[in-house]
VEXMI-224982 format. One line per 10 residues: number of its first residue (from 1); their letters; for each residue x, y, z of N, C-alpha, C. Coordinates in steps of 0.1 Angstrom, whole numbers. Example, Ala and Ser with C-alpha at 12.3 -4.5 7.8 and 13.67 -1.06 7.14 Angstrom:
1	AS	132/-57/78/123/-45/78/132/-33/78; 128/-22/71/137/-11/71/129/0/79
***
This chain:
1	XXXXXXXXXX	-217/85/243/-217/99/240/-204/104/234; -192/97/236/-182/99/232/-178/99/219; -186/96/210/-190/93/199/-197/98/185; -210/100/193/-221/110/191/-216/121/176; -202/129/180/-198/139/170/-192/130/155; -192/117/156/-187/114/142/-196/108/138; -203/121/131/-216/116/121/-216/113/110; -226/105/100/-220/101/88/-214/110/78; -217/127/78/-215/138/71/-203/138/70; -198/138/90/-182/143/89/-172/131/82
11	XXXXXXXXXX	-175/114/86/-169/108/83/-165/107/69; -179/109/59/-177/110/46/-168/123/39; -168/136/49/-155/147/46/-143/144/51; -143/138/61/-128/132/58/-120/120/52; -132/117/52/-127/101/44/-125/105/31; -132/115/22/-129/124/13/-115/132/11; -112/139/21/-99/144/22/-87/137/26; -88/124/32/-79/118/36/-73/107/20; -87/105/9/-82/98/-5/-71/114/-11; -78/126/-11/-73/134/-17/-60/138/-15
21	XXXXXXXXXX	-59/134/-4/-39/138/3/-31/124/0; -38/116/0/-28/106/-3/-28/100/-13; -39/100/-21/-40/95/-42/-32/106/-46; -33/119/-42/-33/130/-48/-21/132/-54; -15/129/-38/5/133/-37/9/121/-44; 4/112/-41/9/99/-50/13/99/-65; 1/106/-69/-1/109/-83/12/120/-89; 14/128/-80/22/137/-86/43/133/-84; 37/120/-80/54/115/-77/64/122/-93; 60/113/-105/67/117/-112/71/133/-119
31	XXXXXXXXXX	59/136/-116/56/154/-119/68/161/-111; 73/155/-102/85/168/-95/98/158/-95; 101/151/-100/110/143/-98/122/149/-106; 134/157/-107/141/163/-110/149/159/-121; 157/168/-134/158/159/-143/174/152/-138; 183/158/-130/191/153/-127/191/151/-110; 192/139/-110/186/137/-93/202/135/-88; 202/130/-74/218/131/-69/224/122/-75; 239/116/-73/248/104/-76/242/96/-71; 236/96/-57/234/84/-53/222/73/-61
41	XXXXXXXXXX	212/78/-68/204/68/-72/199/76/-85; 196/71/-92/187/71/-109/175/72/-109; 172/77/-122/157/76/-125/152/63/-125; 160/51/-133/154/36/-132/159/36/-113; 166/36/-106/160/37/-91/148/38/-85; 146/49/-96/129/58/-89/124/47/-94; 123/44/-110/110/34/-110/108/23/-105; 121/19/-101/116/7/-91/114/7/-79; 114/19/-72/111/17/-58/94/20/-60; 87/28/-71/77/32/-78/67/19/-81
51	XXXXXXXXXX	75/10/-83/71/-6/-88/66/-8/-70; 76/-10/-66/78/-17/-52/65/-11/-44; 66/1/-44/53/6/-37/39/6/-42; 40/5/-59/28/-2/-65/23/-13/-53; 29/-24/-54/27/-40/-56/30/-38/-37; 33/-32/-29/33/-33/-14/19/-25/-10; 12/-16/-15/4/-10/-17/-9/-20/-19; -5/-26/-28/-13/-36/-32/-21/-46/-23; -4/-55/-19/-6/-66/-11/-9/-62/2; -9/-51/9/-9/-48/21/-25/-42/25
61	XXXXXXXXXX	-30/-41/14/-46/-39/14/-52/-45/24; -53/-57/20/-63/-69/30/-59/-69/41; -44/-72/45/-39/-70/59/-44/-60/74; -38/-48/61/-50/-35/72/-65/-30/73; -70/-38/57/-85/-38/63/-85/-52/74; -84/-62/71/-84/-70/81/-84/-63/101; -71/-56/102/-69/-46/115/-81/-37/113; -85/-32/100/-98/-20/108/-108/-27/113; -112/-41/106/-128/-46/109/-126/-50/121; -117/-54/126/-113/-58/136/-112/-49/151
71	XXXXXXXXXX	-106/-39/146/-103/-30/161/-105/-17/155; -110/-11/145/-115/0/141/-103/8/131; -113/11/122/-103/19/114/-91/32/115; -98/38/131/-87/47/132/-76/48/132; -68/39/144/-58/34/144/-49/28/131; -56/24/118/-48/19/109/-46/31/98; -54/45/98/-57/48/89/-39/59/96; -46/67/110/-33/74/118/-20/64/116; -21/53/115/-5/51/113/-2/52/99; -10/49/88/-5/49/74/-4/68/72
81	XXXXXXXXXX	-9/74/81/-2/86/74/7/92/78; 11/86/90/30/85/95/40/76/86; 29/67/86/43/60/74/44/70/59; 33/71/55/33/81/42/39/93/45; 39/100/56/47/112/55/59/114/56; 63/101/67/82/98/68/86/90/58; 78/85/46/82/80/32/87/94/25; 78/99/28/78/112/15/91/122/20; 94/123/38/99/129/42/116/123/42; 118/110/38/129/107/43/136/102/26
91	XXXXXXXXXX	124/102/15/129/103/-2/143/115/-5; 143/129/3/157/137/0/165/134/8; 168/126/17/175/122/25/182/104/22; 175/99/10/181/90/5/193/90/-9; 206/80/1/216/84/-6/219/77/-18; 216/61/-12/212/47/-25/204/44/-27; 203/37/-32/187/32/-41/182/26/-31; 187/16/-18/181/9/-12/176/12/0; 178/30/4/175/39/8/164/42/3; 164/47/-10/151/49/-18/142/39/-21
101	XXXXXXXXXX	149/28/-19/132/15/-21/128/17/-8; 134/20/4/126/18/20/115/28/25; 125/41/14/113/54/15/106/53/4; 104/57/-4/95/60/-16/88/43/-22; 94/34/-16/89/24/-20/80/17/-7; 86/12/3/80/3/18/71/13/23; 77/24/27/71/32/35/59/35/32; 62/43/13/52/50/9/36/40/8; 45/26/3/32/20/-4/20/13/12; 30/8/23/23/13/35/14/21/37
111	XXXXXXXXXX	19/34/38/8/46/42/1/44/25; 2/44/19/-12/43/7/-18/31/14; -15/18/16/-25/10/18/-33/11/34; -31/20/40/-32/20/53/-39/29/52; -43/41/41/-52/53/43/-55/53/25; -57/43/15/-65/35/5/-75/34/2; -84/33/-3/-93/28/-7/-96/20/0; -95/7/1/-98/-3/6/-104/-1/22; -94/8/31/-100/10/49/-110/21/47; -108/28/36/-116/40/35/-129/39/34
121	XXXXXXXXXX	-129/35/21/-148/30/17/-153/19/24; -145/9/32/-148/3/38/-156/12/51; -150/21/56/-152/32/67/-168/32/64; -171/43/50/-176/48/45/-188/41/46; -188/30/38/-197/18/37/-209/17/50; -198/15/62/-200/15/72/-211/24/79; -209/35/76/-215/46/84/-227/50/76; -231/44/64/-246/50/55/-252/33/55; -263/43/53/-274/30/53/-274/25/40; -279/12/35/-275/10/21/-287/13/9
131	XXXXXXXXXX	-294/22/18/-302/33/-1/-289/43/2; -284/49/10/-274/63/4/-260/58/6; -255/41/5/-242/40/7/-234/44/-7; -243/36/-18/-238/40/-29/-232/56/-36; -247/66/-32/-237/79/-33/-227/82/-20; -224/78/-16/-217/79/-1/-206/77/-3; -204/67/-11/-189/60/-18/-185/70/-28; -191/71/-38/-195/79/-51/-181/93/-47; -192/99/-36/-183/112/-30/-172/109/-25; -172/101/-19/-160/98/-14/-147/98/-23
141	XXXXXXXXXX	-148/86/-37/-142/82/-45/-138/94/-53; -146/102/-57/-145/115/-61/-132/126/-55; -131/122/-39/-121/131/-34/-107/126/-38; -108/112/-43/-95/105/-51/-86/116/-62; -99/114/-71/-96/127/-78/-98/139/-77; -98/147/-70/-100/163/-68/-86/162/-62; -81/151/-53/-66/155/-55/-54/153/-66; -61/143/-74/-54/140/-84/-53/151/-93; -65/156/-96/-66/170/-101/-59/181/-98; -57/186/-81/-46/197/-77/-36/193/-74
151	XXXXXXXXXX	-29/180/-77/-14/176/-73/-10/178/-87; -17/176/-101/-10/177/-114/-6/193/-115; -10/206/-111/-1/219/-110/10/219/-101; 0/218/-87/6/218/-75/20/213/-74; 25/203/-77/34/196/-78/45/203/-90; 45/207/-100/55/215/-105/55/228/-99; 47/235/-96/49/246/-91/60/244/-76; 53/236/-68/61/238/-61/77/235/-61; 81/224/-74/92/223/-76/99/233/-82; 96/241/-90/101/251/-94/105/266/-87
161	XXXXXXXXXX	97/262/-73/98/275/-65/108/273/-57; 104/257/-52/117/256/-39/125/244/-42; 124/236/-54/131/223/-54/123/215/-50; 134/204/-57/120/192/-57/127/186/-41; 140/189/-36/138/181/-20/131/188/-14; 131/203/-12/118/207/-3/104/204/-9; 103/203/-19/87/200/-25/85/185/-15; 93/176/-12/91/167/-11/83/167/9; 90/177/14/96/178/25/80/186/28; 72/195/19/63/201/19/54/193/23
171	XXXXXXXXXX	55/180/13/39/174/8/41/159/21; 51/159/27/52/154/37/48/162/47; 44/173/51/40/181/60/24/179/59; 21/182/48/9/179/38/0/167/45; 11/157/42/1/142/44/0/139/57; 4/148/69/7/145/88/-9/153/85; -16/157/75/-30/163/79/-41/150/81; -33/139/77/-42/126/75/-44/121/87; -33/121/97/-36/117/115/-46/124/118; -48/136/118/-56/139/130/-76/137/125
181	XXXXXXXXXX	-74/136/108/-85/131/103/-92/118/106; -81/109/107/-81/95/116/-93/93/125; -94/105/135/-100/108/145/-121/103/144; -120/105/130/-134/107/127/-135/95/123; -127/83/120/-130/67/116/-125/59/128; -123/64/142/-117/58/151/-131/49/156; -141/47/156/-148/39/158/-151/28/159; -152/23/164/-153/9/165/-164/2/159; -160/-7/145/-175/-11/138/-183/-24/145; -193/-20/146/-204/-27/149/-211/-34/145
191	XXXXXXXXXX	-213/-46/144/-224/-56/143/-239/-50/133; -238/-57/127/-255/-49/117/-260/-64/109; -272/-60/114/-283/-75/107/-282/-71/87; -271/-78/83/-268/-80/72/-265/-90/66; -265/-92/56/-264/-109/51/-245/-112/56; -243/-122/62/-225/-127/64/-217/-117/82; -228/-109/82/-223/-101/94/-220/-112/110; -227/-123/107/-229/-135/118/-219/-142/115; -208/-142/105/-197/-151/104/-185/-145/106; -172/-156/108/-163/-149/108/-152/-147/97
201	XXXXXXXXXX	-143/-136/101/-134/-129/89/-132/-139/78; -127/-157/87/-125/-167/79/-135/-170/67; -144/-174/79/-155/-181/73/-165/-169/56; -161/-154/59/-162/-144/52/-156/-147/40; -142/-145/43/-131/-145/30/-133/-161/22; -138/-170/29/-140/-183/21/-154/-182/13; -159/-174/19/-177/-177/17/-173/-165/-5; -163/-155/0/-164/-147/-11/-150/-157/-21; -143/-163/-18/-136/-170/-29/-147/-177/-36; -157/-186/-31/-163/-194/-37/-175/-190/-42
211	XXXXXXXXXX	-176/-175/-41/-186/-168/-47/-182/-163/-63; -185/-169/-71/-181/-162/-85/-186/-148/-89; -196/-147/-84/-197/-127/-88/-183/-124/-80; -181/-124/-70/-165/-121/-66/-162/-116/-72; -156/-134/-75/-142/-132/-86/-145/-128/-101; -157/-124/-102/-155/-117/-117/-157/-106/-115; -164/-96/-98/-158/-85/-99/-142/-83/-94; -138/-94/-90/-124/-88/-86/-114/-88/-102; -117/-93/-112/-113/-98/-126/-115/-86/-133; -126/-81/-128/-134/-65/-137/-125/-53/-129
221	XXXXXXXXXX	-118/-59/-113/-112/-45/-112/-95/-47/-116; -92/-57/-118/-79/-59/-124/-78/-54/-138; -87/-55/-145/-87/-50/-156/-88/-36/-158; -94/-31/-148/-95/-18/-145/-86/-8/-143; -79/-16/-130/-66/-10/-130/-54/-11/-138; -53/-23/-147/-44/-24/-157/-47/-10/-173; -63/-10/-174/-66/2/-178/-60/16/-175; -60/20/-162/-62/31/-158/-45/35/-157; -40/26/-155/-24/24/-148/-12/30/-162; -22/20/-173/-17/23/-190/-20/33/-190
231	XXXXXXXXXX	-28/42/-188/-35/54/-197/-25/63/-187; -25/61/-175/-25/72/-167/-10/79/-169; 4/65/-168/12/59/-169/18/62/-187; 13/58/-197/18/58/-212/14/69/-216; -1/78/-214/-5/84/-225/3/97/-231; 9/101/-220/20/113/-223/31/110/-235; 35/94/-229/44/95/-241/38/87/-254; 28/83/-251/16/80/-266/15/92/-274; 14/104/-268/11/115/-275/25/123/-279; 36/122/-277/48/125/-283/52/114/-295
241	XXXXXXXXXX	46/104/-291/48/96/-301/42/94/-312; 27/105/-313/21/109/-328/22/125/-325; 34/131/-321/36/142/-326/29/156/-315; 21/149/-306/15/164/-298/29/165/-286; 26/177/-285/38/185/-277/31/181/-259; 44/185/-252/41/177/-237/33/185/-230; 27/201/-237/18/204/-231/4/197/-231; 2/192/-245/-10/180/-249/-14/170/-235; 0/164/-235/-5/154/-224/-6/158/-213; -1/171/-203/-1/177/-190/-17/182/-191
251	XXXXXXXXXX	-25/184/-202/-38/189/-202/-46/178/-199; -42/166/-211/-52/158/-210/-49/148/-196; -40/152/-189/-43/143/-175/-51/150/-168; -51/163/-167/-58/174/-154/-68/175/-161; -75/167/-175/-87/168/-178/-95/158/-170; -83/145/-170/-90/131/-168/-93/134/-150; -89/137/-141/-88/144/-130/-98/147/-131; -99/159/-132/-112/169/-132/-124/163/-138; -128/158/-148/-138/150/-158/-141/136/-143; -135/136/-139/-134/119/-128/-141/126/-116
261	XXXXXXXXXX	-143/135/-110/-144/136/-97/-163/141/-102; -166/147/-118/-184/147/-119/-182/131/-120; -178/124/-125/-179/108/-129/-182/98/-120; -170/98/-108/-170/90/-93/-185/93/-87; -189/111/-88/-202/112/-78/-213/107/-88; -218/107/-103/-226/105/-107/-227/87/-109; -215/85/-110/-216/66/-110/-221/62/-93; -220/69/-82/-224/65/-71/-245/70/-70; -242/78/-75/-257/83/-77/-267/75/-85; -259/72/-95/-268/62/-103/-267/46/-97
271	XXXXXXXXXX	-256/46/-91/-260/30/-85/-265/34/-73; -270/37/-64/-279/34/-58/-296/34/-62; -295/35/-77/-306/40/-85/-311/22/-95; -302/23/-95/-301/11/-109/-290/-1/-105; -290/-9/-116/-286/-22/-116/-273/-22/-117; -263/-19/-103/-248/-18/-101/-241/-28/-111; -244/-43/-115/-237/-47/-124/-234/-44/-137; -249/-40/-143/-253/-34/-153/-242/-20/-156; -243/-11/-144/-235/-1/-148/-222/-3/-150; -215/-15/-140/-200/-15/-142/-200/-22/-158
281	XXXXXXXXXX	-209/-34/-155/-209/-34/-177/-207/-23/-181; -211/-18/-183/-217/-4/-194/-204/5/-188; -198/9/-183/-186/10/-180/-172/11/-183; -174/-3/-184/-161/-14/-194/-164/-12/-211; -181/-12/-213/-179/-13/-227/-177/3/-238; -180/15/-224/-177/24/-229/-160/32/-227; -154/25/-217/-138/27/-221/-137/21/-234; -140/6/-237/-137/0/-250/-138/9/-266; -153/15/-263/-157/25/-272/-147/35/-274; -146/42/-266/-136/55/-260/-122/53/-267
291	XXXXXXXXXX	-117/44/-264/-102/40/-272/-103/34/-288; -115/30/-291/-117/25/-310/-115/41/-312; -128/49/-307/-124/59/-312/-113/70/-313; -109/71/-303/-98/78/-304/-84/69/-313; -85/60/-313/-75/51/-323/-80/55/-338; -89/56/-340/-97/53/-350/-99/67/-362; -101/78/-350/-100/98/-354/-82/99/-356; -84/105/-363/-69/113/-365/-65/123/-355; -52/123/-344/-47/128/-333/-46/143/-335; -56/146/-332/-51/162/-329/-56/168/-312
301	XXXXXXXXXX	-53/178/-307/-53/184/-291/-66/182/-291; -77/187/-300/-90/188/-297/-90/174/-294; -92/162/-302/-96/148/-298/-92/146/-289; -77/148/-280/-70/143/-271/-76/145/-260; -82/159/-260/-90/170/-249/-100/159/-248; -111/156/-260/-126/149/-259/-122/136/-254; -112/129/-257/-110/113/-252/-104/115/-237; -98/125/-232/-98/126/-217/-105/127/-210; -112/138/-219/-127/141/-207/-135/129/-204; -141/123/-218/-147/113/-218/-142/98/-208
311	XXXXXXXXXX	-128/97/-207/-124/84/-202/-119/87/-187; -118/103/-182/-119/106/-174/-131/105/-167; -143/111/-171/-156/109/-170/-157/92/-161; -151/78/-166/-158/70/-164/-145/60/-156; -131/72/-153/-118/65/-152/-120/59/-134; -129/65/-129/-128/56/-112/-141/57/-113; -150/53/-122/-165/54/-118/-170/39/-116; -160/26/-116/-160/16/-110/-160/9/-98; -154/20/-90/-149/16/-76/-161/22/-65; -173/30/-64/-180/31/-57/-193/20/-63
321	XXXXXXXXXX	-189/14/-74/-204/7/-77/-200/-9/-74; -181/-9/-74/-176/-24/-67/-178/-23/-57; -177/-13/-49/-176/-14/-31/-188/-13/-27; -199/-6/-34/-212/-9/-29/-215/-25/-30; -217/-29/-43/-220/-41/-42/-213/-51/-34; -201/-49/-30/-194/-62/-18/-203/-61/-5; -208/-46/-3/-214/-49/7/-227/-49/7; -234/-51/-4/-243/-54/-3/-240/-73/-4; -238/-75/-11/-237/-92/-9/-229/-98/-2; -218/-92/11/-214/-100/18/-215/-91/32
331	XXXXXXXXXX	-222/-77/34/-224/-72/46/-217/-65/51; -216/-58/59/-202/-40/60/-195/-53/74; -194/-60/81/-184/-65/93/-175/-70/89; -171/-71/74/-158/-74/72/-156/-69/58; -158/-53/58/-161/-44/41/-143/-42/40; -139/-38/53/-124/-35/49/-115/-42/45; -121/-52/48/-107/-66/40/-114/-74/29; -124/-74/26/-128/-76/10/-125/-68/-1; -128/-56/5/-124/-45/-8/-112/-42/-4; -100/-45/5/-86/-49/3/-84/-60/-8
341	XXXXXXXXXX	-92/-68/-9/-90/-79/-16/-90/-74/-33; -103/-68/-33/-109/-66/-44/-94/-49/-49; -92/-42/-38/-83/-32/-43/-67/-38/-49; -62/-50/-42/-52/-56/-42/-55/-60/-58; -64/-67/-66/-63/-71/-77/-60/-60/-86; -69/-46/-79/-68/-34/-87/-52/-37/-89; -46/-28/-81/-32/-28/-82/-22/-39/-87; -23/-48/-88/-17/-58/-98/-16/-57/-107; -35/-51/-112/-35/-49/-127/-30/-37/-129; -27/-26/-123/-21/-15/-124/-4/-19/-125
351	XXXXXXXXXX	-2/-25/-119/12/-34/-123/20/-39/-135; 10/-45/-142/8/-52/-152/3/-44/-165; -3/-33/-165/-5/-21/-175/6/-14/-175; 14/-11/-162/23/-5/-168/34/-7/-174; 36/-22/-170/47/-28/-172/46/-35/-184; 32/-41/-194/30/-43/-206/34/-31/-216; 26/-15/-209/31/-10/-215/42/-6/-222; 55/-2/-210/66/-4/-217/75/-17/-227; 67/-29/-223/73/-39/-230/69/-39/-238; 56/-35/-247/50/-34/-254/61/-24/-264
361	XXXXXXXXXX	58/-10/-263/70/-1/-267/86/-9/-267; 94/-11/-260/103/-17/-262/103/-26/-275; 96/-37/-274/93/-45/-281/89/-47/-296; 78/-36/-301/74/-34/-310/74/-21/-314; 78/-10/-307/79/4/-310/66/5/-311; 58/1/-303/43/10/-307/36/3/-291; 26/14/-290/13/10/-277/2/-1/-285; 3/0/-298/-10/-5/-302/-9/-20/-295; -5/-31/-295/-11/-42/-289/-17/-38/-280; -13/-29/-269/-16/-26/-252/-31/-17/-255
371	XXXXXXXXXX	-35/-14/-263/-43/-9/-267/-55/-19/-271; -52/-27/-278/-60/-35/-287/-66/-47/-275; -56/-46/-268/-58/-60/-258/-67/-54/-246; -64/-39/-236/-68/-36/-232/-84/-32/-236; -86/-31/-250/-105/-26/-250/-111/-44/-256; -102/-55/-256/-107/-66/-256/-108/-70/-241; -100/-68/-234/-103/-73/-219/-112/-66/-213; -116/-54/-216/-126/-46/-214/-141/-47/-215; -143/-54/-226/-157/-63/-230/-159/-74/-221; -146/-79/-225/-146/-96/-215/-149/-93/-198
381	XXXXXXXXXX	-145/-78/-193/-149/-76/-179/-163/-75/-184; -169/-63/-192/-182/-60/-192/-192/-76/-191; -189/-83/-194/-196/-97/-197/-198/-106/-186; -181/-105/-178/-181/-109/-164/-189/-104/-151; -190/-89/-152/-200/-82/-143/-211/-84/-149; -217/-88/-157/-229/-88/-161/-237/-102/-154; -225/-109/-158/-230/-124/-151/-231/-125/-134; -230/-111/-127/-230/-115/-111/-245/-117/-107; -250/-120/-96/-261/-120/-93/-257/-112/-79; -266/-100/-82/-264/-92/-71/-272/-90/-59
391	XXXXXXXXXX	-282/-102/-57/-290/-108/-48/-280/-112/-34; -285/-106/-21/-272/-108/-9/-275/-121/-10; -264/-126/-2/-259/-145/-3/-271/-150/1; -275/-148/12/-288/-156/17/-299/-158/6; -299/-157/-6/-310/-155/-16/-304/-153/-31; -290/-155/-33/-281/-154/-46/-284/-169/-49; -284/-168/-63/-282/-180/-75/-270/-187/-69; -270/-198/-79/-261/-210/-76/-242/-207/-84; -237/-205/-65/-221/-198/-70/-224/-185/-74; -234/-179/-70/-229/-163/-72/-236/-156/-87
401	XXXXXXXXXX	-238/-161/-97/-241/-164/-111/-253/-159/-112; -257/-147/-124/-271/-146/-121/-278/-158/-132; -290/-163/-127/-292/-171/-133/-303/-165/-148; -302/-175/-157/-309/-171/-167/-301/-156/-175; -290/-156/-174/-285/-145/-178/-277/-145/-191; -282/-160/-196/-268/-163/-210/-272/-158/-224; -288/-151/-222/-294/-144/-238/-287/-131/-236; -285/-123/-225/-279/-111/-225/-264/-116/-224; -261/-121/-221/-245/-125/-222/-243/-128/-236; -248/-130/-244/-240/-137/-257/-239/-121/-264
411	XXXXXXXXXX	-247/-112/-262/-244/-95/-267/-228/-96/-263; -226/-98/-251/-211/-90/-249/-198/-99/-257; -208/-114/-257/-193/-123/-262/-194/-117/-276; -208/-115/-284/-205/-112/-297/-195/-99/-296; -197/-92/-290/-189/-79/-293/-174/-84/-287; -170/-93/-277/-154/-91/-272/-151/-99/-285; -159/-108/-297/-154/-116/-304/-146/-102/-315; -156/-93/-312/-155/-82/-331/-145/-67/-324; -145/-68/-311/-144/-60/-309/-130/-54/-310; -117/-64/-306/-105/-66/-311/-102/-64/-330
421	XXXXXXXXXX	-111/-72/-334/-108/-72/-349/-108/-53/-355; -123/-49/-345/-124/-37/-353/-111/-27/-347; -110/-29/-335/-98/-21/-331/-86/-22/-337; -82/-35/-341/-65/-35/-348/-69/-28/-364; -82/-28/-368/-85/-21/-382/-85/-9/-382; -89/-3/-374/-87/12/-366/-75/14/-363; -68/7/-362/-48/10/-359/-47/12/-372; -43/0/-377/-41/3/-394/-48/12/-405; -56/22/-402/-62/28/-409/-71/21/-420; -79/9/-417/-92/7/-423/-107/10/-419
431	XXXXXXXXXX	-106/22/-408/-120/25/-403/-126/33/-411; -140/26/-417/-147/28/-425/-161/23/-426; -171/31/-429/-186/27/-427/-182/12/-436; -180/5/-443/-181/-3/-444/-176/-16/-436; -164/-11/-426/-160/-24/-414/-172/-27/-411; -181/-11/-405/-189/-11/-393/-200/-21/-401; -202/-21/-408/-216/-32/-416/-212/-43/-413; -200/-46/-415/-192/-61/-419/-195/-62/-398; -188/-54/-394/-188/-54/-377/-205/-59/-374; -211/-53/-378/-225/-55/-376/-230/-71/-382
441	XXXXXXXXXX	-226/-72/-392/-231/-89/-395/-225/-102/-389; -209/-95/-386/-197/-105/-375/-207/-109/-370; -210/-96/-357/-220/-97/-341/-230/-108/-346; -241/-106/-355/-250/-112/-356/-247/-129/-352; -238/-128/-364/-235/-145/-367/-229/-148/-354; -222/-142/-346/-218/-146/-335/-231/-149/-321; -237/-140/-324/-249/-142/-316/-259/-151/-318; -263/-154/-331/-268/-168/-335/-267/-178/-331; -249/-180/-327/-242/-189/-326/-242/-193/-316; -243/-182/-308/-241/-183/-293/-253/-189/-289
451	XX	-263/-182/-291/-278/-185/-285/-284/-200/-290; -278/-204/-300/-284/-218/-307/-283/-231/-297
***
């Protein structure tokens, strides 16, 4: 009876408000960060404690879903937003840098992975049956961004009124709203006749290494996140660097924001509708599209505005169609430490985008490689999800693999073969109905090739 009140409705509104307080504030770290901060530590300070909480964020995924499946997610979710608030709360009060990696870096990336993605949708997963888990995620994922969306104002404004140490001191007040939300995942998860629910954590996490849909959706979300990390991460100073002013890029993030939260609910809507791999294909191959073009048009605010919305539109509409499908093919009794698994790769790749990026820039004075490479790895995920078999284990192909799937597979290799070529032509200014012919007879011969 004790119980009774946390129904799937409320779970899914808080599990909603608990991504939005803590992606949200996350997102707007650099947004208030002051241009002259104390003696005691730097802006390269900030970025490395920024790194550190990336990549702790990361690793610490599986750990605490591991603790939710285990003894329930409430407990892990209430401590990650004590650690997230005394991260946030104890950043003006750091005097060195190694002050500021313990807050803004240990602490913070703790409470992210402790109230994450990963414990969350796992929650989530948990509490809907699997015709409505998919939109169940969808909304959920969506509250990611509705904060990402009101942390990009919110966050200068409030620096400008009171300073960025009380701004900080605020949104630490902010994130202590995430304990008492806790309340509504404190449940203890339960047992459910689903494929893998009869094994244990071990026997789980081995059953999904040697599962290759897995590992090519965990490959599809690294790439993902190495996507989203670049864009999210470079595109401001991509757009100073062909000349739009920094109001350009402050729009086109609070476009991608806003455009992401109709995107997260309609990608969850449609996978419980249709063929979840299919969609994350189609996914991957339309970020790919999305950046020829915008590489390809001549940079002006209008285009900037259309390639946000658009990439906005489709920038987290991966993550409720990966976390459905883990649980459909390995069962909700151990959803929170798989999709730790599967979020941990996220974050790597978010690691690794940003940190190409600027080497990229350093290196060559330009994004284009990071560009070029990123809508080739993009095809190559589309091709990877395509190949999963998303039949649960007890009745999946051999290793995970859908079978008979290599006449529709050779579409994607023909295109990751052309699809770099036409992008670096589109950098250099040869985009022209005539590539696209020549692009069009490449594919062919490539497809030929393949299929023979």
């Amino acid at each position: 009876m004790s119980t009774n009140w946390r129904t799937p409705a409320l779970v899914l509104a808080c599990a909603a408000i608990v991504l939005a307080l803590g992606l949200g504030i996350r997102q707007s770290f650099g947004l208030f960060l002051p241009a002259n901060v104390d003696p005691g530590w730097t802006r390269s300070d900030f970025a490395f404690a920024i790194g550190v909480s990336t990549l702790v964020w990361g690793l610490a995924q599986p750990l605490f879903g591991a603790w939710a499946d285990r003894n329930g997610a409430g407990r892990v979710v209430a401590l990650g937003g004590l650690l997230f608030a005394a991260g946030l709360g104890s950043m003006p009060l750091a005097a060195t840098p190694v002050a500021l990696t313990l807050s803004a870096g240990l602490m913070v990336g703790l409470g992210l992975a402790a109230t994450g993605f990963g414990v969350i949708l796992g929650v989530v997963g948990r509490a809907f049956a699997p015709e409505r888990r998919a939109v169940a995620l969808g909304i959920a994922s969506a509250g990611a961004s509705f904060g990402q969306f009101l942390a990009l104002p919110l966050g200068p404004l409030l620096t400008s009124a009171l300073g960025w140490q009380a701004t900080l001191l605020v949104l630490a007040g902010i994130a202590l709203a995430i304990v008492p939300l806790a309340s509504a995942m404190a449940q203890r998860p339960t047992s459910a006749p689903a494929p893998g629910d009869k094994l244990s954590l071990a026997d789980t996490l081995r059953q999904a290494r040697a599962h290759a849909g897995f590992r090519y959706l965990t490959a599809g979300f690294f790439v993902s996140g190495a996507q989203i990390s670049f864009i999210l991460g470079h595109l401001p100073a991509y757009l100073l660097e062909v000349q739009m002013t920094p109001a350009v890029g402050a729009t086109a993030l609070a476009l991608i924001g806003l455009f992401s939260i109709a995107g997260c609910t309609l990608s969850g809507y449609l996978g419980g509708r249709f063929s979840k791999r299919v969609l994350l294909s189609g996914i991957h191959v339309l970020r790919a599209l999305l950046v020829a073009l915008f590489l390809g048009l001549p940079v002006s605010p209008p285009t900037v505005y259309l390639f946000a919305a658009g990439i906005g539109f489709l920038w987290l509409g991966t993550v409720p169609l990966a976390s459905a499908l883990v649980l459909h093919l390995f069962g909700a009794r151990f959803a929170c430490t798989l999709l730790g698994v599967l979020f941990l790769a996220y974050q790597l790749g978010g690691f690794a985008g940003m940190w190409l990026g600027g080497h990229s820039l350093g290196a060559t004075s330009s994004y284009d490689p990071v560009w070029a490479g990123g809508m080739a790895l993009g095809v190559v995920a589309a091709l990877l999800n395509l190949l999963i078999d998303e039949r649960p284990l007890a009745h999946a192909g051999p290793g995970g693999v859908r079978v008979g799937s290599r006449r529709a597979a050779s579409w994607w290799i023909g295109l990751a073969i052309v699809c770099p070529v036409l992008a670096l032509l589109a950098l250099r200014g040869y985009y022209a109905p005539s590539v696209l012919i020549d692009f069009a007879n490449i594919k062919l011969c490539a497809l030929v090739a393949v299929t023979a």
